[in-house]
N, C-alpha and C positions, 0 to 999 in steps of 0.2 A: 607445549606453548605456554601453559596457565606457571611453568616453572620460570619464566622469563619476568627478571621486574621491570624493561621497559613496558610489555603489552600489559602486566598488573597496575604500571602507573598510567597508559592507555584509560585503561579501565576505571581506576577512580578518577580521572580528570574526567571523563566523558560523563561521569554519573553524576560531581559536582556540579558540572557546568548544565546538567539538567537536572539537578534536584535542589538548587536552590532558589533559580526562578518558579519552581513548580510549588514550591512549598510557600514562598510568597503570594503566588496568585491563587495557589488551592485554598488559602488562611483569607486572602480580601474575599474570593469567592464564595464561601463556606457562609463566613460574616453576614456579608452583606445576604446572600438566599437566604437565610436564617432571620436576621432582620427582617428581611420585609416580609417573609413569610407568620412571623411572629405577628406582625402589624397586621397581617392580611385577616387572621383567625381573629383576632380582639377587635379588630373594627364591624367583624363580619356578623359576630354574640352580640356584643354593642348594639349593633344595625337590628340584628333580630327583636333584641329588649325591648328598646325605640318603640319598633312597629308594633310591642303589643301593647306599649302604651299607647301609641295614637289608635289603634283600635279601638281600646278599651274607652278612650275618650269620645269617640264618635259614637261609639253605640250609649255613653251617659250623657252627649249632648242632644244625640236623638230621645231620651228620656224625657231631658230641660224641653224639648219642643213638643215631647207629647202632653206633658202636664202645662202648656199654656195650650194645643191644641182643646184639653180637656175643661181648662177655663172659661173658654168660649163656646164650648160647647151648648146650645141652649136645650140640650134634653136629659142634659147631667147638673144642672141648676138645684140648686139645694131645695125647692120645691119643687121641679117635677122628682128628683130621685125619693124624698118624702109622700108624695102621690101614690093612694092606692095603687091606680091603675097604670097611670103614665112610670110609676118606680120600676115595673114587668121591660117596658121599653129601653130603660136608663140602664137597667142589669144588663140588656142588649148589646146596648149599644158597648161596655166594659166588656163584654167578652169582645168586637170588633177589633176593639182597641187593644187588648189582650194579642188577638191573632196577629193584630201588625206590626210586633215587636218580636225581635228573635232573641232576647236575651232576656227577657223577666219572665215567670212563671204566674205570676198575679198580678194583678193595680186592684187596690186599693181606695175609696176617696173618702175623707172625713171633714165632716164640715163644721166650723167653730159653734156653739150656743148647740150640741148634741153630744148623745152618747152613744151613736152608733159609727159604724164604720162600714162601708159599700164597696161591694166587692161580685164579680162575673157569677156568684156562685150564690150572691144574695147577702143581709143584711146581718152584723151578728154587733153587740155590745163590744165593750173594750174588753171587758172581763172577756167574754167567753173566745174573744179574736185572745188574748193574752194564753187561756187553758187552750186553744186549738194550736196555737203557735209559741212554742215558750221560750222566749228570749233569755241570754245570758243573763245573769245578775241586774235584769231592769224588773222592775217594781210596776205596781199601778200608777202611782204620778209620775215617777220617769218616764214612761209610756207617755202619758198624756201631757207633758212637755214636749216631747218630742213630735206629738201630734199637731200640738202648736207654734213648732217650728218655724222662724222667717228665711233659716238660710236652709239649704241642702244637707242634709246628717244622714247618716248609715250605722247600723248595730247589726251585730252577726248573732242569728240564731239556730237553735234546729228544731226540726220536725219530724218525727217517728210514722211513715210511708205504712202503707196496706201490708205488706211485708215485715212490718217491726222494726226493719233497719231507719236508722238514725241518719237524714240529711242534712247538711249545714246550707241555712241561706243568706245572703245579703240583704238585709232590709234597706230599702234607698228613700227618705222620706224626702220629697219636694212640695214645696209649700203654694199655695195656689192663691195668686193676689188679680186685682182690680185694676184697673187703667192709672187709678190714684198710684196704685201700688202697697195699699191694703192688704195684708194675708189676710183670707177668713177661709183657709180649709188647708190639707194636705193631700197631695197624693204620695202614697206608699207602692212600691214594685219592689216586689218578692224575688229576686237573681237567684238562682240556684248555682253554690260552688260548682257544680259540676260543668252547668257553661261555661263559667269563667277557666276553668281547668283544659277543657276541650281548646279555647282561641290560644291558652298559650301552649299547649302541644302543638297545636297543627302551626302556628308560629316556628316555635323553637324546634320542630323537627323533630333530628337524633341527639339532642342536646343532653346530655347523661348526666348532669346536677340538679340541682334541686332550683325550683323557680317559685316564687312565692307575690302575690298582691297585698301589701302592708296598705292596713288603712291611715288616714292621718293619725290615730290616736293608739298606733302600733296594733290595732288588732288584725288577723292575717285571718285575710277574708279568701284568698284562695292559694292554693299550695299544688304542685305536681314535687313527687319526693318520691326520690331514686335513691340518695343516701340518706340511710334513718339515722346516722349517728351524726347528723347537723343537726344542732337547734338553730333557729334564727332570733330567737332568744338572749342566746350568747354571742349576738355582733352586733355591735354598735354601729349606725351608719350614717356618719358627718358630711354635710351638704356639698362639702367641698370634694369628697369622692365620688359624685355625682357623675354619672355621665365617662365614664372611665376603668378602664379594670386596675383592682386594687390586688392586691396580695395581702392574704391575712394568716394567721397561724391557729387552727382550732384543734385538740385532741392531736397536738405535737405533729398535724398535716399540714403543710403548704395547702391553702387554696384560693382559687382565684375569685373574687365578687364586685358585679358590675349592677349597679342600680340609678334605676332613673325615676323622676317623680312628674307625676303628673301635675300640669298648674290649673284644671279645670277640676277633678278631685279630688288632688290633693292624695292623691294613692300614690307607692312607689311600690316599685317591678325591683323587684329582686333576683339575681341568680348565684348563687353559691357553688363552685364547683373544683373538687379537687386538683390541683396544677396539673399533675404528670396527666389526669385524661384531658383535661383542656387543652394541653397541648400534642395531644394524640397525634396528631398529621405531624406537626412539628418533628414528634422524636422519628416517626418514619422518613421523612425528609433528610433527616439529617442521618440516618443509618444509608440513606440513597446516597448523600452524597460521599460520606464515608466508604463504602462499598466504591463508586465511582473514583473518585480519589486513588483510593487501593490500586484498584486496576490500572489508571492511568500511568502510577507509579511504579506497576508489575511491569508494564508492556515498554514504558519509556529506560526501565532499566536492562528488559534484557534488548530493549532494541540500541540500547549507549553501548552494552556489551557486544553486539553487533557489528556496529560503527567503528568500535574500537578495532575489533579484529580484522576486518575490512581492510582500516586504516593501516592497520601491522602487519598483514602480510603481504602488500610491498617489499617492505622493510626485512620480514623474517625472507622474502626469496633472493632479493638483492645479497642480505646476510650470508644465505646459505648458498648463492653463489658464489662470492668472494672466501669462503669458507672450507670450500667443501674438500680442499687438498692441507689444513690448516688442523690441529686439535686442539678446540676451544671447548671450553664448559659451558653449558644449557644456560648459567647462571649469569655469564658475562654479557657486558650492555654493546648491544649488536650494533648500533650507532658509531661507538669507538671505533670499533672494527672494521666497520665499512669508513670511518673517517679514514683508520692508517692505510685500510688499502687503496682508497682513493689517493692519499698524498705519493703511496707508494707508486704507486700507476703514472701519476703525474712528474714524481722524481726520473720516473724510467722515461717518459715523455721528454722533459726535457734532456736528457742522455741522446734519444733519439734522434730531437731535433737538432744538437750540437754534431750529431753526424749525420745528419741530411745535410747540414750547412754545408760539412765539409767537402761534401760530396755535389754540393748545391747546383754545379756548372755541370754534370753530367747527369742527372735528376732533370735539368731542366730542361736540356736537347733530347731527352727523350717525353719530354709532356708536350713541345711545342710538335714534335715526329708524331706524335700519337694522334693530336689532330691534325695535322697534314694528311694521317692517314683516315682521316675519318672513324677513328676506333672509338671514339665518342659519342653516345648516343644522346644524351643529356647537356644542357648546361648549367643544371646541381653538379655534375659530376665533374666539367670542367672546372666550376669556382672552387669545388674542395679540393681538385688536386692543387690549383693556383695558388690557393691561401697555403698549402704545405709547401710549395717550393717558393713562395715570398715575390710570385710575379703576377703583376696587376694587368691580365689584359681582358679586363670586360669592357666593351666600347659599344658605339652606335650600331657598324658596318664596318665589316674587315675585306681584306685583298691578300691578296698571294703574290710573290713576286720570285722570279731566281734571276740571282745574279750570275752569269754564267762567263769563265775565264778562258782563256784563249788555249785551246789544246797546242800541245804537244812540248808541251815547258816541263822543267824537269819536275822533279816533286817537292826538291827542298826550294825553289821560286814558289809553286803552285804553295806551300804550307806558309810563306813571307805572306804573299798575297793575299790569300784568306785571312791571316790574320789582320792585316791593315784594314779589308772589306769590314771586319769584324768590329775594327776600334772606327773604322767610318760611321758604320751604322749605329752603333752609340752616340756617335759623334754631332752624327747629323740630327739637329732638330727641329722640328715644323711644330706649331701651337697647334693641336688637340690630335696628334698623329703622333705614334710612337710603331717602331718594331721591333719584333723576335725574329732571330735569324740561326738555323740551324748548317750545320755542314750536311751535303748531300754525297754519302759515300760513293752513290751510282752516279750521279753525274757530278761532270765538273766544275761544282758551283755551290752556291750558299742560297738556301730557299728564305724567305721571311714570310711573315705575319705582320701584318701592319692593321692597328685596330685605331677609327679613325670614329670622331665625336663629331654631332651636326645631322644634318638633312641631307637626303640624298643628293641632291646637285653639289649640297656644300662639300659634302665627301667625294664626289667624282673630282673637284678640281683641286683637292688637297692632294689625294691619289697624283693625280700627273704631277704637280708641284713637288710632293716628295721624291718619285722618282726622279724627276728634271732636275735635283739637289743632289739626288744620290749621282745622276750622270756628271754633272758639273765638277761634285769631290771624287770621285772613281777618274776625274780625267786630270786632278791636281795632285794625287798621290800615288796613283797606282802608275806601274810602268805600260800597261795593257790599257785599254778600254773597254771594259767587257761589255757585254750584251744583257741589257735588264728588259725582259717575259713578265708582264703581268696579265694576270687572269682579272676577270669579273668582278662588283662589289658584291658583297652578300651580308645581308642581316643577320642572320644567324650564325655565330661559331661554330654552332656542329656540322654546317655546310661549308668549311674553307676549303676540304680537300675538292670540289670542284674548283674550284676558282684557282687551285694547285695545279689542279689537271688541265686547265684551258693553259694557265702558265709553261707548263710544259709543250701544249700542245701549240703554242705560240712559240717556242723555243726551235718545234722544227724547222720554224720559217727563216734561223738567223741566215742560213745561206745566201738569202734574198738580200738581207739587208748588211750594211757598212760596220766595219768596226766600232762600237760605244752607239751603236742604237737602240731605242725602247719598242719594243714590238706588245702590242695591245690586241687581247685576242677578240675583243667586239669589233674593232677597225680589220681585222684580217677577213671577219665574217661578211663586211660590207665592202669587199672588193670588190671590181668587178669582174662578171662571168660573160659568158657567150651567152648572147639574147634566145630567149624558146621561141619567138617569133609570134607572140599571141601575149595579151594583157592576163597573168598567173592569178590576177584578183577576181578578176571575172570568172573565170571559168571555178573560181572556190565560190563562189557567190551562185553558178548554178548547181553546186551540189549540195550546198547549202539551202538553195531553193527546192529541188526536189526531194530535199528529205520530210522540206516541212509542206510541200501540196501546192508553192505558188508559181504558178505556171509563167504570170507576168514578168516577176522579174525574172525567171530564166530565160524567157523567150527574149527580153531585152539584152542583157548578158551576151547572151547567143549572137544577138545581132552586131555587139558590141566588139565579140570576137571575130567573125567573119567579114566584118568593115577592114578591121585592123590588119589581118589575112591579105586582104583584098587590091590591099594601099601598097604593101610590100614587095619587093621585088626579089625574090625567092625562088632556086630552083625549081622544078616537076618535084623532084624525089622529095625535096627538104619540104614543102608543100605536103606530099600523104603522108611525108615523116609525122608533120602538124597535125594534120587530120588526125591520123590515128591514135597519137597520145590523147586528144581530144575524145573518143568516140569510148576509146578505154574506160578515162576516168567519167565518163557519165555511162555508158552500160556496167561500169563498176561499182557507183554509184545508184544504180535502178536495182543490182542484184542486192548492195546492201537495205531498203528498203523491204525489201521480198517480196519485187515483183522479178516476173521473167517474161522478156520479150517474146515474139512470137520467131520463130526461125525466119518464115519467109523476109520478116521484115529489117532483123538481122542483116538478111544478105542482098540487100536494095544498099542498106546504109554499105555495107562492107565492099559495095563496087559500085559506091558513086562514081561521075564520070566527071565532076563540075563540085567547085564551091558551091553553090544557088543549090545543086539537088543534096548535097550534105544538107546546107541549111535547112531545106524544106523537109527532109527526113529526121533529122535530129526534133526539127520542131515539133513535128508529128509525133516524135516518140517519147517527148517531154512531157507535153499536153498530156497526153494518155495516161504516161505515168502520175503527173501530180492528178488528173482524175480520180484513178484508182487509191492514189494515195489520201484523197479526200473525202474518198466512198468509203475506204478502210476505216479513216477516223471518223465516219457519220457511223456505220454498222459499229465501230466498235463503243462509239457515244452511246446508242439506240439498248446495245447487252449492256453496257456499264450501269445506264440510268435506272433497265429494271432489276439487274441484281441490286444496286444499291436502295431502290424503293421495296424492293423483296426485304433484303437487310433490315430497313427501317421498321419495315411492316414488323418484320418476327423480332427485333428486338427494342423496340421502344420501350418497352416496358423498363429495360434494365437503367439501376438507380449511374451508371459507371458509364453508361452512352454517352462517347465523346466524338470529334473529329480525328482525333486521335488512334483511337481505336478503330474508327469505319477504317481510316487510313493505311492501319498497320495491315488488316484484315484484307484486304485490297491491293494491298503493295503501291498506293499512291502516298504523295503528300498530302498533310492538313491543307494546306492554302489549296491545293488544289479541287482535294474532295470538297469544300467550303464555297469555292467557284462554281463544280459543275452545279450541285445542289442548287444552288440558286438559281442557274441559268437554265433548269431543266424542270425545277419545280418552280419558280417565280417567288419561293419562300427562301429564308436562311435555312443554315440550320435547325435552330433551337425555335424558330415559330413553327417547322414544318415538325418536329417532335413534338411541341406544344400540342400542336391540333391533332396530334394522333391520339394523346394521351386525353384531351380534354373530351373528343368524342366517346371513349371506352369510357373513362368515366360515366358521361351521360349514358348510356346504354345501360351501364352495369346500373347505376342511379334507377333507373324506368323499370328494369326487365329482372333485379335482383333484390334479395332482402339482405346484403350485408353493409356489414355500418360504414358509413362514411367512410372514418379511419383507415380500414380494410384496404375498401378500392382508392384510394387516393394512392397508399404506400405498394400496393398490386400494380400502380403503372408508374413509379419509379421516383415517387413524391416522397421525403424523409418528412419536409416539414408543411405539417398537414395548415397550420394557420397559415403560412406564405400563399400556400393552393389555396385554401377559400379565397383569399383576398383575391389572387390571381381568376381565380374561374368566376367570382365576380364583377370583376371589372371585363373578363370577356363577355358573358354568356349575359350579365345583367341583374344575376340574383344569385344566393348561396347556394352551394350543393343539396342542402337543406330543404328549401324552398322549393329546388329545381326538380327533386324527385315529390314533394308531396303536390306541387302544382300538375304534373306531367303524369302520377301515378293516377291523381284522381280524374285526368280526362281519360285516360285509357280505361280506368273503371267504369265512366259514363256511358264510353262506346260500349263497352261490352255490353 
């Protein structure tokens, strides 16, 4: 197969014609996931940044309100914290103040026109606060500038712990002013890096770069550092990269840095992190969608290769049918091939049909003989012989006719005469009436097919019309007058050969009738006959009554008969002749029902003496009978009703319970089974399932612990939300409700 270059060019068409829409929408797809996933991670760091600046700004503007808290203070007043006694208080009150802050490890208070500084731990000089705390490269008057500070300032120092390790702190000086707005003092809080460390971890998460708090005056007051080979030193960072990730180039790495500044102090949030881990999620995304891709492109090419072959072995069977008596090479294009056998086929085609033609006049007497003989079952079968021999006879309602010629003529007359009948029935033409006419070698005559367009009425009197045309021309050129038999209309072609055979059988009447007569085999059936002496309607009318139980109108019937009897004037004999065909067809009648008389009573009836004791026996034994026949259909009503409630009983549950099925099950009809149901249970169908099903429910609800789901689809429910709604709107409340309302009274009783 894979040696063939049509199923090879199969093959790459099918794989172009999916691989270049795919490669188009896998490239926009790819893109754009990529994009916004790109956008999702930088806004997401961004977001994180942000929030540890506004942190960090709420816990320095809660500072700004502790040092005006601490203003008003009136037991931190620069005289009572100078106070022997009341100063013991003031230290107090600085450790409260201390405890209600989660980010300073000291406060500090210095008051202008002193040299002391006050603090939760007690009182110490500038000097010895300066040897107990030693700031970077500040000085003693740097110190005490700062002390008298009017805006908010910060200096990073360290301090050497119980342990000897070395802690670096934030020093925050806030300056402590008057209603005027006077500064005459400072408060100082001690931040410990290490706070400030802890908010932006638990911030930044798994954030794997470096994160740093620059003060206004570039000193880096807190740092978390993952990569030691960043300085922040070595990056310059312009206002306008604010608020945005930047890409920067440090020690010949791509990395990415997003910083934001705070406008309350003036600090900015830094984070420095190398590209390729920053966008970690990213490069795993895009290996997903790569992987995915792939696959799509594995599965859509062997499923084009698929397709294709699918599509080619049509072709290679057709191929290797018109093939298979032929030696061709694997390599040659199968299409060709199948082209020249197909012209070749059709070249022989028309060969054929140029000798069907020839042959066309006896091809055709035997397609119109074929249905004469009813050898046609179909009328597919008729139209494709019709289209082969080039005659159109598909119509409304056809007839049958024979034209039948006058015996005892020699043979070269009788061969003149058929053929003139021949060139007549050509001849003759009537608007939407055409016929075929065949020689009939057994009888002496010419049959036709006459296919006639229109309504039934409108075809019955085109029917006479043609023939009363055909008698008129058969009486202006023929030397004979023959005899034209037609049979019946009929709607169907593959029923003509009746309407042949009534023609025929209209044919043995011609004795009766005159030279160039039409004999019609419906008018021969309504001739008339010797009277039976009794009305034939009635007495079908009582066996048609006692089949079906109603005694009324037979007994009427009856009456209707024995009037008519009564009136007439009729032999003895021709009289029990009556009777007895009479007594036949209703004891013949009683046995088809399958009852059987009683003997004695039999033979009451079979030696009537009188019309009046027939009458009064026959009524007697009507009555009885439609009783019995009405007892039958209640007893057989009474077992129908409880197998079919037995039926319901044992299978409501199934999801496939239809009328249908009870029906088939049963040997009745839907509309029927559908009838009794209702007239025996007062419900439909489908309400009298309803309530089987919606009771089990309830039961299983009270008396079980399995879930809803469970029993709803256990009694033949697929969709369980339709049944809530449905068993709420009957019952009043959800399945739900129904078993915890219902479970817990029967908990109660207990």
């Amino acid at each position: 197969m894979f040696k063939s270059k049509l199923f090879i060019n199969y093959i790459v068409s099918y794989l172009i014609v999916f691989f270049v829409p795919f490669v188009i929408m896998s490239s926009i797809i790819y893109l754009n996931s990529v994009s916004n996933l790109k956008s999702e991670i930088e806004q997401s760091n961004l977001a994180k940044l942000e929030q540890v600046a506004t942190i960090t700004n709420e816990r320095m503007s809660e500072l700004e309100s502790l040092s005006n808290r601490i203003a008003r203070d009136p037991r931190l007043t620069p005289y009572m914290i100078n106070h022997p006694y009341y100063g013991l208080e003031a230290v107090a009150e600085l450790k409260k103040y201390k405890a209600n802050s989660s980010l300073v490890d000291e406060i500090l208070i210095f008051y202008h026109h002193s040299n002391m500084i006050y603090s939760s731990e007690g009182s110490f000089s500038i000097q010895a606060f300066l040897n107990k705390y030693p700031f970077y490269n500040v000085n003693l008057n740097e110190f005490g500038e700062m002390l008298h500070t009017t805006i908010p300032n910060n200096v990073l120092f360290e301090k050497q712990n119980s342990n000897g390790e070395k802690v670096n702190y934030v020093a925050y000086f806030s300056p402590i002013t008057l209603d005027s707005n006077s500064t005459y003092g400072s408060v100082l809080y001690l931040i410990n890096e290490r706070r400030l460390n802890e908010l932006i971890e638990n911030v930044m998460g798994d954030f794997k770069g470096n994160s740093y708090i620059v003060s206004g005056n570039n000193n880096i007051l807190a740092s978390t550092i993952k990569d030691p080979s960043v300085n922040i030193h070595d990056v310059s960072i312009d206002k306008s990269e604010y608020r945005r990730i930047n890409q920067i180039e440090l020690n010949n790495n791509k990395y990415s840095l997003a910083a934001v500044e705070s406008p309350v102090s003036e600090w900015k949030f830094v984070t420095i992190m190398e590209t390729a881990q920053f966008f970690e999620r990213l490069s795993d995304t895009r290996l997903l969608i790569l992987l995915l891709c792939v696959s799509v492109f594995l599965i859509g090419g062997l499923l084009a290769i698929f397709l294709a072959r699918k599509q080619y072995n049509p072709i290679r069977s057709l191929f290797n049918s018109v093939s298979h008596n032929r030696k061709i090479g694997v390599t040659v294009n199968e299409l060709e091939t199948i082209k020249q056998t197909v012209t070749s086929v059709f070249e022989d085609h028309e060969k054929l049909s140029e000798t069907v033609y020839k042959h066309q006049s006896f091809v055709r007497d035997q397609f119109i003989t074929k249905i004469l003989k009813g050898d046609f079952r179909t009328e597919e079968e008729i139209t494709s012989y019709s289209s082969t021999v080039h005659l159109d006879i598909e119509g409304d309602y056809y007839a049958s006719l024979i034209i039948s010629l006058e015996s005892g003529r020699s043979s070269s007359k009788k061969l003149i005469e058929k053929e003139t009948i021949y060139e007549m029935v050509n001849s003759t033409e009537l608007a939407d009436v055409k016929a075929f006419g065949v020689d009939l070698l057994y009888v002496n005559g010419i049959a036709l097919i006459i296919k006639i367009n229109g309504d039934f009425e409108t075809a019955s009197a085109k029917r006479r019309n043609f023939v009363e045309k055909l008698r008129a021309e058969s009486k202006k050129k023929l030397s004979i007058r023959p005899i034209i038999s037609t049979g019946s209309i009929v709607h169907d072609i593959t029923v003509v050969n009746r309407s042949y055979i009534e023609a025929l059988a209209a044919l043995e009447y011609k004795y009766y009738y005159a030279q160039g007569s039409c004999i019609y085999f419906e008018e021969i059936e309504k001739e008339p006959t010797a009277s039976l002496g009794y009305p034939k309607d009635e007495l079908l009318k009582i066996v048609q009554s006692i089949k079906h139980g109603d005694a009324q109108v037979a007994k009427e019937s009856l009456i209707s008969i024995v009037n008519t009897i009564k009136h007439q004037e009729i032999s003895h004999s021709f009289l029990r002749a009556i009777s007895f065909d009479i007594i036949n067809t209703v004891i013949k009648t009683i046995s088809e029902v399958g009852i059987t008389p009683r003997q004695n009573q039999l033979e009451v009836i079979f030696d009537f003496q009188s019309i009046e004791e027939l009458h009064s026996e026959l009524d007697k034994l009507i009555v009885q009978t439609c009783d019995e026949v009405n007892s039958n259909k209640r007893s057989q009503n009474a077992q129908l009703k409880n197998d079919l409630i037995d039926y319901l009983d044992e299978h409501y549950h199934l999801y496939d319970l239809s009328l249908e099925k009870i029906a088939l099950e049963f040997h009745l009809s839907a509309s029927y089974v559908s009838r009794f149901i209702k007239e025996q249970t007062g419900s439909n169908f489908k309400q009298y399932v309803q309530n089987l099903r919606i009771e089990k429910v309830k039961q299983d609800l009270i008396h079980t612990d399995l879930p809803i789901k469970s029993i709803v689809i256990d009694v033949g429910y697929k969709d369980v939300a339709n049944f809530t709604r449905k068993f709420k709107s009957i019952v009043g409340m959800t399945p739900g409700k129904y078993r915890q309302y219902y479970s817990e009274g029967e908990t109660e009783e207990i």
